[in-house]
VOMARPA-114798 format. One record per residue (C-alpha): x, y, z; residue number from 1; residue in three letters. Coordinates in steps of 0.05 Angstrom, whole numbers, plus 5000, padded with zeros to 4 digits. Layout:
# VOMARPA-114798
{atom {X Y Z} NUM ALA}
...
***
This chain:
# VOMARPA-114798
{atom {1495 9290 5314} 1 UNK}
{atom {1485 9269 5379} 2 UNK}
{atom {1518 9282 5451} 3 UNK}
{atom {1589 9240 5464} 4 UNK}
{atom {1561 9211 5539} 5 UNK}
{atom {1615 9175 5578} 6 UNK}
{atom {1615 9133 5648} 7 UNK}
{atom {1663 9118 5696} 8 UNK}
{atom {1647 9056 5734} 9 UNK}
{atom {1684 9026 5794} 10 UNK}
{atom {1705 8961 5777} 11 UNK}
{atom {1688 8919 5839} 12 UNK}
{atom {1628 8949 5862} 13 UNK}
{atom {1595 8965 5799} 14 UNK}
{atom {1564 9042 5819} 15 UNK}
{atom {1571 9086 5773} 16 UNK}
{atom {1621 9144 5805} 17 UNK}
{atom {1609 9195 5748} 18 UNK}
{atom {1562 9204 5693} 19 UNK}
{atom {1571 9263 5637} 20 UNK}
{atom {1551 9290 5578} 21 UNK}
{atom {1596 9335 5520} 22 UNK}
{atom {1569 9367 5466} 23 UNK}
{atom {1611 9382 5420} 24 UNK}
{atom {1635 9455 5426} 25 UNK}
{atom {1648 9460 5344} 26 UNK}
{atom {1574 9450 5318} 27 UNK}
***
């Protein structure tokens, strides 16, 4: 199984504002 990883991306200008990684807390 592998990490869920997830961006959040403003829209217009395209940087990325946050960049995470969750490993699920059950396994």
């Amino acid at each position: 199984d592998h990490p869920f990883i997830f961006i959040i991306q403003e829209r217009e200008t395209g940087n990325i504002l946050f960049l995470g990684r969750v490993v699920d807390p059950t396994q």
